[in-house]
N, C-alpha and C positions, 0 to 999 in steps of 0.2 A: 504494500500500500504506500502510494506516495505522497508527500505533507508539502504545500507549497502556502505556507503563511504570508500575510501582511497583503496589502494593495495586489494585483497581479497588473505584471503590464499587459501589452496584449498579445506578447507570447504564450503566458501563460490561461487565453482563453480557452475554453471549454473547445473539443476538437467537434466539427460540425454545428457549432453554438449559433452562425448563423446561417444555417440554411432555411428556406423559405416552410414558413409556418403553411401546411397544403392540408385539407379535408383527409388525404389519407392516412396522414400521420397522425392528425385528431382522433380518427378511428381506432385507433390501436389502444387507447384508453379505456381503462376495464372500470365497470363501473364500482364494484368493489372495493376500487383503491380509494375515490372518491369517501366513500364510507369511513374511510381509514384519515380522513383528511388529508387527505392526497389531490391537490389540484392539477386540470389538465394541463398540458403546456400554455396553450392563450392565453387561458385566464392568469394564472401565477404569472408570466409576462406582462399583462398587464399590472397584477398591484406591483409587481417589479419597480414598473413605469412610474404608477402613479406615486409611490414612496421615495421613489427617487426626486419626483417634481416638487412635493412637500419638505422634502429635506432640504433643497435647493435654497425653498423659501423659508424654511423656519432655522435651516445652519446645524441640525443634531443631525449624528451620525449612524448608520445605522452598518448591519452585517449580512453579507451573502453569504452561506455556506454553501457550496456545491460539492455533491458525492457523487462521482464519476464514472459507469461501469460502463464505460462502451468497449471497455478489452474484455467483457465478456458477451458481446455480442455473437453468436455464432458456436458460441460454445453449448454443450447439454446441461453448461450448470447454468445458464442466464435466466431461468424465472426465479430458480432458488435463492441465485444473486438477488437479483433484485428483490427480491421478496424480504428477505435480511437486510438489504437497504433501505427500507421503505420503515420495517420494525425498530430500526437502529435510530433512523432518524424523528421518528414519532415518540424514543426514547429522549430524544436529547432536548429537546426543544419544549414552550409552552405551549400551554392554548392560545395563546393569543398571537403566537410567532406561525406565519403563513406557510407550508410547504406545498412543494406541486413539483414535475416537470419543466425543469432549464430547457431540456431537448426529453421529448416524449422517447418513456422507456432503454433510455440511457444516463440520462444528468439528471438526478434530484438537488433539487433547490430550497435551503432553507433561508426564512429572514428573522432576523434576530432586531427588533428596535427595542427604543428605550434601555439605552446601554447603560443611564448612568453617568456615574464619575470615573471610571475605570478608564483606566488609558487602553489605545490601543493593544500593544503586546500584550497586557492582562489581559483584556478583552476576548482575542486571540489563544492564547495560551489554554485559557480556563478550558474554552468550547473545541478545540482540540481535542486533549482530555475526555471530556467531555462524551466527544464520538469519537475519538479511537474504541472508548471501552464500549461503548454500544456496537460498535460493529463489530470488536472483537465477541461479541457475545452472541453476536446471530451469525458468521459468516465461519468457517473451516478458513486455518491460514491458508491455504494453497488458492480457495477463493479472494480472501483478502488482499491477493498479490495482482488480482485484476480490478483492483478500487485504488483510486485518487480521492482527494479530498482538498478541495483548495479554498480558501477563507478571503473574502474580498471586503474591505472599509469602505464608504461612500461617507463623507461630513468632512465638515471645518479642517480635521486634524489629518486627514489623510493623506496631506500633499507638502505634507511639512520636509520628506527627505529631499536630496537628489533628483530621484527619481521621480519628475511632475507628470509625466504622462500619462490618460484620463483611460481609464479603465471600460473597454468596452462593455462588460460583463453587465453594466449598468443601465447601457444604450442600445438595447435588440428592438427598438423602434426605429433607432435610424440606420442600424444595419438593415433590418429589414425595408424601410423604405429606399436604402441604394441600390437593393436587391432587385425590389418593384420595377428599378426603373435603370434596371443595367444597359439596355438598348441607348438610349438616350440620352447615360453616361459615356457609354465609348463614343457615339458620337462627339461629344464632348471632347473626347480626349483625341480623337480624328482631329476637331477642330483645331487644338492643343498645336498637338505637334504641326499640321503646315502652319499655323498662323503663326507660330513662333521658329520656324524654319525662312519663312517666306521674310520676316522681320527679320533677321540675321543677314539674309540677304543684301536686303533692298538697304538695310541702316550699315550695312558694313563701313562704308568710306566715314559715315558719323562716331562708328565705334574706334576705328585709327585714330580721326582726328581729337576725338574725347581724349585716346589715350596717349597721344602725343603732346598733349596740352596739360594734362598732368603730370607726366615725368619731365615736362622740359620748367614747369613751376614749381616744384615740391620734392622733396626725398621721402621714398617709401614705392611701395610698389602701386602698379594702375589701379588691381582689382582691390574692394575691402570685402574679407568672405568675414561672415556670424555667423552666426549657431541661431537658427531661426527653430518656430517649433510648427511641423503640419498638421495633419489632420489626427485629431486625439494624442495629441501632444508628444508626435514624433519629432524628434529633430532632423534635420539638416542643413547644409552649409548654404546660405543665400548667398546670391553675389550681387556686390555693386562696384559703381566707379568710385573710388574713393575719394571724398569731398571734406576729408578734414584730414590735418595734420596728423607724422606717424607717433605713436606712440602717447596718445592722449588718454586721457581718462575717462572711462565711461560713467563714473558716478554722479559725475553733472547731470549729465542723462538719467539716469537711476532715478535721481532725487528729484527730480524735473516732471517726469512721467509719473511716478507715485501719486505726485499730489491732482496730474490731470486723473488719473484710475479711479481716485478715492473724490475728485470733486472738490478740492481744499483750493484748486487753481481757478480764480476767477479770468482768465485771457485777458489781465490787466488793460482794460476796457481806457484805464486812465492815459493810454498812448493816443486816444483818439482812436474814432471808425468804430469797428465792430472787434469783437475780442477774437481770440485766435486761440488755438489751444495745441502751440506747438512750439516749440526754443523757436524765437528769432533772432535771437542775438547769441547766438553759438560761439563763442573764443576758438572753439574746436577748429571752423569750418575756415577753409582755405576761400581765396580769392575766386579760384578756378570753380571749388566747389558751390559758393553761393548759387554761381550760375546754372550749375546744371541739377544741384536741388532744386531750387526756383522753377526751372525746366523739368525736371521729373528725367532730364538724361542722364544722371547716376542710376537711376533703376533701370536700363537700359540691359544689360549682363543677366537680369534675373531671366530672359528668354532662354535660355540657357537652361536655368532650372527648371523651365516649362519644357523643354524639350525632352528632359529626363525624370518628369513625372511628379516631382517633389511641389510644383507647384500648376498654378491652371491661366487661362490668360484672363480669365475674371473669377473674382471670392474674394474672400476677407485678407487684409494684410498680416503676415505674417507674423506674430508676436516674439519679442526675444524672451529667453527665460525669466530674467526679474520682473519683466512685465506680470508673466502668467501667474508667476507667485504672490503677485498683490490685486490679482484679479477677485472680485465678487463670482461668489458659486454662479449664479447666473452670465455672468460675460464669459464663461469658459465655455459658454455654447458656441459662441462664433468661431472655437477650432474642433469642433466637433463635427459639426453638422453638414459640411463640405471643405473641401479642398482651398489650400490657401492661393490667390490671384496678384495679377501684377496692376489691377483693379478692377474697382467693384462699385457699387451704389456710392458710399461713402467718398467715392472722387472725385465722382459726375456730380452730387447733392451737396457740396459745401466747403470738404476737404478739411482743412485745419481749422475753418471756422466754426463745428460741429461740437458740442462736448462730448467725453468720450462716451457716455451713454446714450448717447443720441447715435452715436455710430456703431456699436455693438445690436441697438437697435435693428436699424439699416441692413446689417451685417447676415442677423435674422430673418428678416425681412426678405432677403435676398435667396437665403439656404432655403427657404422654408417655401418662395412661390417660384424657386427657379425651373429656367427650361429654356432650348438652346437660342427659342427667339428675344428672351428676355436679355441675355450674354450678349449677341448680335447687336441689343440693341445700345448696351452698358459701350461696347467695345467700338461704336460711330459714336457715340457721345464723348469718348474720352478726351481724343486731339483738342477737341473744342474746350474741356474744362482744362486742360495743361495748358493751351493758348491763352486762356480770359480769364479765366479763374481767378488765379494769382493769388492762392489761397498756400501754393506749397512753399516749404522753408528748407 
């Protein structure tokens, strides 16, 4: 039996966790187990869902347990498996803690809310424990050697390590709606790749001259690569032209962005005009660089990253790490819910004169009624809002 405690990334998701919820797999629900408190997969999916959305808004953390048997599928002992997982799990948990179907007749799902004061690792530790000895008590070890068990956090304290990246096990709503609408994603991603092949092209003599205009004004190199984060909080390297001096410090920026995330920064309205909610007055940024921030031609290189999947030529911009860690549970939807873009609503609609929850919004807004003619329409709009706009910094 294997133990995979704390947060899971999303390696460690349940193997098959998103395949398409279909009538025939609902059918294989005995009605029995039901009786036993056993919910079918839909439904436990959904209060999945809706506990997740309650937690978002109310910040308490709650616990997944999933017990694992799909290494006894096919085998003569898999109803007896399951059967002693079903008994084990009924032993560990409350009445009032929900069980059902992660994946029907393979992955049981327990939820464990109202944790308390208990930190995490207690948390963890105890229900462990907890079902180790239940299972050990319904299951022969040779069976036990075909059960996983993996314990997943959802709340406030969960993302306090390293490792920030958003734990699918939580979101079988939006796996399943990427699922729905696979056709009309690769289209997307058809789109992807020439428009950002076709851009490579056509802007190449702009990308020499970008980058001979930076190495003949500044020391350091053309490109600046970050540690950006995608879709459910994977990282990769984004790339730009580099628009500020080498070897600077990021905590200007750190401390700059914190206060737009949390709302403390009012776009110091008292310079005149309308507030902005972006550094304008950078120390960091080079002569060279004003210009092509200003222009949005330092983001020029992230075609590149559309080319190789990491990112899409419309969605939300990409977040760096400090950002995400000072993010409200809610704003960490905008890298969940689609692919991160080289723009998006958010560019075309105001740009740095926007608060940042007016753009998280938007971001939303976007994930949630997208569709290729909407991208189409985002990506004629854009030249126009980089030309007039004059909203970037």
């Amino acid at each position: 039996m294997t133990n995979k405690p704390g947060t899971a990334a999303l390696k460690d998701a349940p193997r098959g966790s998103s395949r398409t919820r279909g009538a025939s797999r609902r059918s294989s629900f005995k009605p029995s187990e039901l009786m036993q408190g056993i919910l079918p997969e839909e439904l436990f999916l959904g209060i999945l869902c809706l506990e997740r959305k309650r937690a978002e808004r109310s910040r308490k953390r709650f616990l997944v347990v999933l017990i694992d048997a799909e290494d006894a599928a096919g085998t003569e002992r898999r109803s007896e498996i399951l059967a002693g997982v079903i008994r084990a799990a009924d032993a560990s948990r409350r009445e009032t803690d929900p069980a059902g179907w992660y994946k029907e007749r393979a992955i049981l799902g327990i939820l464990f809310t109202e944790l308390g004061a208990a930190d995490d690792g207690a948390a963890i530790s105890r229900l462990q424990e907890k079902i180790h000895t239940a299972l050990a008590s319904q299951l022969t070890p040779q069976s036990l050697e075909l059960v996983g068990v993996t314990v997943h956090i959802f709340g406030a304290n969960s993302d306090d390590d390293d490792d920030i990246s958003a734990d699918p096990i939580f979101y079988p709503d939006l796996v399943h709606l990427h699922e729905s609408k696979n056709l009309p994603f690769l289209l997307k991603r058809v789109m992807d790749i020439i428009g950002s092949l076709a851009a490579i092209i056509v802007l190449s003599p702009v990308f020499i001259f970008i980058a001979l205009a930076i190495k003949l004004t500044s020391k350091g190199p053309v490109l600046f690569k970050q540690e950006r984060l995608g879709r459910f909080g994977r990282a990769f390297t984004c790339l730009k032209f580099r628009s500020m001096k080498p070897d600077n410090n990021h905590k200007i920026h750190q401390e700059f962005i914190t206060q737009v995330i949390k709302g403390t920064y009012d776009g110091n309205p008292a310079e005149g005009g309308a507030p902005v909610f972006k550094m304008t007055r950078d120390p960091r940024v080079t002569r060279i660089g004003q210009f092509i921030r200003r222009t949005s031609l330092d983001e020029l290189p992230q075609f590149f990253n559309v080319l190789t999947g990491d990112m899409s030529l419309v969605g939300p911009r990409p977040p760096i790490a400090y950002e995400y860690k000072v993010y409200d549970v809610w704003h960490r939807r905008r890298v969940l819910e689609i692919k991160p873009g080289i723009t998006g609503l958010w560019q075309v609609r105001g740009r740095s004169r926007v608060r940042f929850d007016d753009m998280v919004r938007l971001d939303l807004q976007y994930a949630r009624g997208w569709s290729l003619w909407l991208d189409i329409r985002i990506l004629l709009a854009t030249p126009r809002a980089v030309a007039f706009g004059g909203d970037a910094y």
